[in-house]
C-alpha positions as CSV (number, residue, x, y, z in Angstrom):
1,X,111.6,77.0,94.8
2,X,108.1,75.4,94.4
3,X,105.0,75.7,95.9
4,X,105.2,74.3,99.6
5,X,102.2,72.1,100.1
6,X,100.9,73.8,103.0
7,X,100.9,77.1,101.6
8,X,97.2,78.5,101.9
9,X,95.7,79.5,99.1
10,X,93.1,82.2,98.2
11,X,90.2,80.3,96.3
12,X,88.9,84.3,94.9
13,X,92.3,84.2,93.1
14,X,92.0,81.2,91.6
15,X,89.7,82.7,88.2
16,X,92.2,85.1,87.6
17,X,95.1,82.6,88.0
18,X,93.6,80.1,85.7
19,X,92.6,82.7,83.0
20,X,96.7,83.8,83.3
21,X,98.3,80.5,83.0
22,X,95.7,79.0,80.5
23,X,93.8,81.7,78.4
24,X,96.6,84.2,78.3
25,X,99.6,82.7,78.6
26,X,98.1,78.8,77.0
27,X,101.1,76.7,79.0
28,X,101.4,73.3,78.0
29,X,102.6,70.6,80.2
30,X,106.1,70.4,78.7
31,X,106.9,73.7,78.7
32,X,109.1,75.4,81.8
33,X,107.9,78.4,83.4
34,X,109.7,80.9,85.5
35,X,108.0,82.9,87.9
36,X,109.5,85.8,89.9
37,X,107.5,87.1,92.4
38,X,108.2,89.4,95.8
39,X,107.1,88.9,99.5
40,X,103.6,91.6,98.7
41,X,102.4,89.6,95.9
42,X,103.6,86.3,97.1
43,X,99.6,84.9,97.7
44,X,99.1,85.6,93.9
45,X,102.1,84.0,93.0
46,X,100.6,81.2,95.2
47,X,97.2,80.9,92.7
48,X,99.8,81.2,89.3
49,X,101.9,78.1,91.1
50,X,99.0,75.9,91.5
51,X,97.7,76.9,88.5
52,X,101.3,75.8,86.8
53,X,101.0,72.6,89.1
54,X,97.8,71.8,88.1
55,X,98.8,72.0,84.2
56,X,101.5,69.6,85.2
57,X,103.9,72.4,83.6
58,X,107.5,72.7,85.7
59,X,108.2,75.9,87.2
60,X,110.8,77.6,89.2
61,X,109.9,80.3,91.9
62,X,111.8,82.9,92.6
63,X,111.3,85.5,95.4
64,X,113.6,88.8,95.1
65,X,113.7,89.8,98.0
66,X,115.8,86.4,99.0
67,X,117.8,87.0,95.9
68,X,118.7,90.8,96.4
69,X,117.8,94.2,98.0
70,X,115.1,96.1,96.9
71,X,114.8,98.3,95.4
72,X,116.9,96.4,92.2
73,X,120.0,97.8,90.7
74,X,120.1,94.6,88.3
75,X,117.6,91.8,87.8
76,X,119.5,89.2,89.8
77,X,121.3,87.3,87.2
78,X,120.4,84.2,89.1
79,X,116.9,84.7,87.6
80,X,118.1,85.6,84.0
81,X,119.8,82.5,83.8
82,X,116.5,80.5,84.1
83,X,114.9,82.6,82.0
84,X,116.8,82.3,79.2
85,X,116.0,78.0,79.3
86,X,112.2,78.7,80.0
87,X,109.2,79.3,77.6
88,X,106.9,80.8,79.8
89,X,107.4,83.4,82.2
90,X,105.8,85.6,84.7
91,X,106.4,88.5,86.8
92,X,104.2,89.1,89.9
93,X,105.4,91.9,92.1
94,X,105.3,95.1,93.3
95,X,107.0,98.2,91.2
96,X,109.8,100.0,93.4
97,X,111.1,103.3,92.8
98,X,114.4,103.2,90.3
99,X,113.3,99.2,89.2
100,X,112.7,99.9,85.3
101,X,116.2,98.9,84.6
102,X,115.6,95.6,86.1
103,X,112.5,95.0,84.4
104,X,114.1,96.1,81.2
105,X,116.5,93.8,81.9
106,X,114.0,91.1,82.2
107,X,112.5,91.8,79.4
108,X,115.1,91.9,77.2
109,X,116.1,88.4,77.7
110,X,112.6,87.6,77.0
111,X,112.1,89.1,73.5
112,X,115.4,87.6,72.9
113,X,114.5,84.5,73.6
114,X,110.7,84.6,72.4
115,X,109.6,84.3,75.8
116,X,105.3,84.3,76.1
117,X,105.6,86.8,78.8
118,X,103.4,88.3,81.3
119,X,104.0,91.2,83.2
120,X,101.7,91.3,86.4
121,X,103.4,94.2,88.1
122,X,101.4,96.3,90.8
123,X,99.4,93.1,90.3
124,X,96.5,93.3,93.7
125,X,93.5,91.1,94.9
126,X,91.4,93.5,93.1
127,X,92.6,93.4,89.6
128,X,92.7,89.5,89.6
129,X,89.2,89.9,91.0
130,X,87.9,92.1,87.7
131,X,90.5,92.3,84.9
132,X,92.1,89.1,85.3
133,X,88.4,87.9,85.2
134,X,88.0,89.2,81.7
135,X,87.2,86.9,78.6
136,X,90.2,87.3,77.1
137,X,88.5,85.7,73.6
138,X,86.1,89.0,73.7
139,X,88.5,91.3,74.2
140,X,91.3,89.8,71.9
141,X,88.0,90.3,68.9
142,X,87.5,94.2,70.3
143,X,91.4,94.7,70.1
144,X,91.4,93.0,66.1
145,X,89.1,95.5,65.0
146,X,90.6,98.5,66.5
147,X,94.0,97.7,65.2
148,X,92.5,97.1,61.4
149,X,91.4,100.7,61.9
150,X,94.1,102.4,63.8
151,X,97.3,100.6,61.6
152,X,95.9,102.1,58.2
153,X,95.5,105.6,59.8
154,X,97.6,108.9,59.2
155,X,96.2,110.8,62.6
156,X,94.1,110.0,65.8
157,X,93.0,112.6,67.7
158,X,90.9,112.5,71.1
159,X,88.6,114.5,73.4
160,X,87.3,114.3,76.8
161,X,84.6,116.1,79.0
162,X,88.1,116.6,81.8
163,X,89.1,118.8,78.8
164,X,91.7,116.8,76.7
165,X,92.1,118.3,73.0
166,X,94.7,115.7,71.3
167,X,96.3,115.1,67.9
168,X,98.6,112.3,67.2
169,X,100.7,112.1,63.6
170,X,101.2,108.4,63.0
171,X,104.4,107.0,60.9
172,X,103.6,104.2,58.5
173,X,106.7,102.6,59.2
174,X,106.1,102.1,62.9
175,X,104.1,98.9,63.8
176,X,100.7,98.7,66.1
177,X,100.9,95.9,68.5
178,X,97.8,94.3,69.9
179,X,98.1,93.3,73.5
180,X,95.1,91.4,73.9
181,X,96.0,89.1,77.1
182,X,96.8,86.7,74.8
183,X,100.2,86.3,74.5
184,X,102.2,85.3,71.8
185,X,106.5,84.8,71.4
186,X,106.4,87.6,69.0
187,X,105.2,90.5,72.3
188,X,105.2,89.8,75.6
189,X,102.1,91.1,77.7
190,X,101.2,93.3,80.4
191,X,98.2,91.2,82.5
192,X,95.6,91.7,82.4
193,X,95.4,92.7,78.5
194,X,93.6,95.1,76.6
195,X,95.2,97.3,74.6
196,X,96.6,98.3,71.0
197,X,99.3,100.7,70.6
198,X,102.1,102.4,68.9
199,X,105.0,104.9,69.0
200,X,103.6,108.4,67.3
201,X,105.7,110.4,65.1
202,X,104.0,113.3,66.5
203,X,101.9,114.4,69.4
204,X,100.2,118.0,69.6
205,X,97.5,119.2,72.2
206,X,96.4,119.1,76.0
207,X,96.3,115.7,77.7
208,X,94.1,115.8,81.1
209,X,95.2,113.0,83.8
210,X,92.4,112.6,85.3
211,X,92.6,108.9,85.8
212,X,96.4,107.9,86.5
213,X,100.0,108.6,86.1
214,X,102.2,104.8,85.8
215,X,105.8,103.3,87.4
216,X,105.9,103.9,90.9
217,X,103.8,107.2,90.6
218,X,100.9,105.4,90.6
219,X,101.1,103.5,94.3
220,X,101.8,106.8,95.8
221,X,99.3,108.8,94.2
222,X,96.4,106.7,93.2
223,X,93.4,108.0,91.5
224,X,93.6,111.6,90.2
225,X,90.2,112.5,89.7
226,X,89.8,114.9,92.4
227,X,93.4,116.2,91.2
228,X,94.4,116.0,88.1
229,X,97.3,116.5,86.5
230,X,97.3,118.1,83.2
231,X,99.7,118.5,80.8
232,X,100.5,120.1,77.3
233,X,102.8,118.0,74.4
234,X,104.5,120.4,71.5
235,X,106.1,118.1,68.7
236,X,105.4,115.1,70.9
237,X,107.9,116.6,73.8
238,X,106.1,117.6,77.1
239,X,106.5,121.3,77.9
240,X,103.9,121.9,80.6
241,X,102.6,120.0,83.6
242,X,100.1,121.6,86.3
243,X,98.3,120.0,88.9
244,X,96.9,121.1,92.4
245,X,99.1,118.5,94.1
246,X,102.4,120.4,93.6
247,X,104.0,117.6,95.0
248,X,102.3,115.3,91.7
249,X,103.5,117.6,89.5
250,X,107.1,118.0,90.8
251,X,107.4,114.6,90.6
252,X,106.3,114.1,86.9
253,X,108.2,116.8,86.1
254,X,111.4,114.9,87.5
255,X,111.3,111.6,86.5
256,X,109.9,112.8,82.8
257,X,113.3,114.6,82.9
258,X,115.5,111.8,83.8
259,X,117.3,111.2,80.4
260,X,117.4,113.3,77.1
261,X,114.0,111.4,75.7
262,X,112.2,110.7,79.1
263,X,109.4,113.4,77.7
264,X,109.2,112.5,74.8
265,X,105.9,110.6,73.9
266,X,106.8,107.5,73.2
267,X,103.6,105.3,73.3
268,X,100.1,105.8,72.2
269,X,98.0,103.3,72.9
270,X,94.0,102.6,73.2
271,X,92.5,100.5,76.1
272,X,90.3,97.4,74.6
273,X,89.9,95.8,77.7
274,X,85.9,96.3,77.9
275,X,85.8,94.5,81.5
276,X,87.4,97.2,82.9
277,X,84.9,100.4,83.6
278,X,86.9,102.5,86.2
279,X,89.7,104.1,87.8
280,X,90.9,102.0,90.8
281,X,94.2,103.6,91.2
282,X,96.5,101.3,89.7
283,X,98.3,101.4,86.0
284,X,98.0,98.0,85.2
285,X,94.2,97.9,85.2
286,X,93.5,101.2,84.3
287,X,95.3,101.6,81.3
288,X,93.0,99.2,79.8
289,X,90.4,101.2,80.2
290,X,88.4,101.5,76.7
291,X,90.1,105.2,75.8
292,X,93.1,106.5,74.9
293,X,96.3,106.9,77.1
294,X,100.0,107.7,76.2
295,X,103.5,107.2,77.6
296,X,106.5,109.4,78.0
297,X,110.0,107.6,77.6
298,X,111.2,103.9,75.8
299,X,108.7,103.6,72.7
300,X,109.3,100.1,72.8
301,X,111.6,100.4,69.3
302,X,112.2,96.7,69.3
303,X,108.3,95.9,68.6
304,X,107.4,99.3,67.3
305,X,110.3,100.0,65.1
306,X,110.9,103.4,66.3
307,X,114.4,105.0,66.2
308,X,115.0,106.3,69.8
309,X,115.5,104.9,72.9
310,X,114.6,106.4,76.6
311,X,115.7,104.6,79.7
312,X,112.2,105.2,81.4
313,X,108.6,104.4,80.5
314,X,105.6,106.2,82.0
315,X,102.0,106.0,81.2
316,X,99.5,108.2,82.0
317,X,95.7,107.7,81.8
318,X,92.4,109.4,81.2
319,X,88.9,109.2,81.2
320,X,85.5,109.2,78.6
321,X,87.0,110.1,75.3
322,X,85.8,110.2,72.3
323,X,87.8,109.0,69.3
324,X,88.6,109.6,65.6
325,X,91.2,107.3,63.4
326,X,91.3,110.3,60.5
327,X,87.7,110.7,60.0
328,X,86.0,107.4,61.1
329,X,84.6,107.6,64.7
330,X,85.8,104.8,66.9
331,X,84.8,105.5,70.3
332,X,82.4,108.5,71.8
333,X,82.2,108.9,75.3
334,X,84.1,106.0,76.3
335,X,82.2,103.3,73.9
336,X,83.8,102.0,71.1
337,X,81.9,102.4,67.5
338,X,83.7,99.3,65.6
């Protein structure tokens, strides 16, 4: 489907749409674009149609929740097939639980196919209102320097006031991605951008959540400042969790214990997005959050080059740090240094 005509449109979307379809994602008129989208998000699918529209770019719709029930088992293979003849793509919708698979799925066909990607789940009015509304030029230059720091390192390690003490080993032969918001064939991109990363080979210390915990986690839980959870990592595996919301912790606990590597740190990553300033409760803003932040499960081993796999992928997100790359300072209380 298309864009019905009558279809009212939010005109505070439209910035963050525009930035999406012509900083970020830089579609060209020829090009075809797949978006798949689900009845909460469809008035932001709305702005990224007319923004498509207005490019002159073709585009095909697609709504899951006339395609299948949620949540997903599979990514309906109905939309697979017209991804795999698009060069653009987009997914705007709201994260159920058990729906990694699916979006795995997704993206798999993408980095097959050298898809420019953008990943807009959990997407809200807010986040298209401040870190959709980023310039994407400025924080593309932020997220250069830190990676021609970070990718020449051998450690990283990280405080904050909440009472994180953290020390990451890195492997030389595992890649740092830059995630800008601009998005290239070679990575697709989580929307908005801001954020370099890579899969440690080891991760030792305390890691306070005192901002958020990702996947579906994060709609039911929110902001974690005024509980957080905190957790200790031996050898990169995650041996304690404790939180005053036992029902937070329970359920961290679980779903970091769904597969043989699901706690396992699989991602370290720091936040570059310097339009973002503070926790709002959702995991695709506030990971982008100038700081450091990790992920249990999938390391991403077909960009990073690591050797493992997980099936699940969960971030979590703190506040305020300070960090070193070996010995050079690059960030102190939540400023960056470079």
């Amino acid at each position: 489907m298309t864009l019905p005509n009558e279809w009212p449109l939010d005109a505070e979307l439209a910035p963050g749409a525009r930035n999406a379809v012509r900083a970020c994602l830089r579609v060209r008129p020829e090009e075809k674009v797949t978006l798949i989208t689900d009845v909460a998000t469809w008035d932001i699918a709305a702005s990224l149609a007319r923004e498509l529209a207005d490019v002159g770019a073709p585009y095909r719709v697609w709504v899951l929740e006339e395609l299948a029930r949620r949540p997903l088992a599979n990514m309906p293979g109905a939309v697979l097939e017209d991804l795999e003849t698009s060069q653009v793509s987009i997914l705007a919708a709201q994260a159920q639980p058990n729906e990694l698979r699916s979006r795995m799925q997704l993206t798999r066909v993408v980095t097959d196919h050298r898809i420019r990607h953008a990943h807009m789940v959990n997407i809200n009015r807010q986040i298209m209102m401040e870190g959709m509304r980023a310039d994407f030029e400025q924080v593309d230059e932020i997220s250069t320097r830190v990676w021609q720091v970070v990718r020449s390192a051998r450690f990283i390690r990280a405080t904050a006031p909440a009472g994180t003490e953290l020390t990451a080993e890195l492997n030389p032969a595992y890649r740092w991605l830059k995630t800008s918001g601009i998005i290239s064939p070679e990575k697709w991109g989580n929307l908005p951008g801001g954020e370099v990363f890579t899969t440690p080979e080891r991760v030792d210390g305390t890691f306070v959540i005192d901002g958020v915990v990702g996947d579906y986690l994060c709609a039911k839980f929110g902001d974690l400042r005024n509980e957080p959870l905190s957790i200790r990592i031996r050898a990169s595996r995650l041996v304690e969790a404790h939180s005053e919301n036992r029902q937070l912790e329970a359920e961290f606990w679980r779903y970091t214990h769904t597969d043989e590597n699901s706690d396992r740190v699989g991602e370290l990553a720091v936040g570059t997005n310097i339009a973002v300033r503070r926790v709002i409760g959702h995991i695709l803003q506030d990971e982008k959050i100038p700081g450091v932040h990790l992920a249990f499960g999938n390391p991403y081993a077909e960009h990073t080059g690591a050797t493992w796999y997980s099936s699940t992928h969960i971030d979590v997100v703190g506040t305020r740090f300070s960090i070193w790359a070996d010995d050079r300072p690059l960030m102190r209380d939540g400023e960056f240094l470079v």
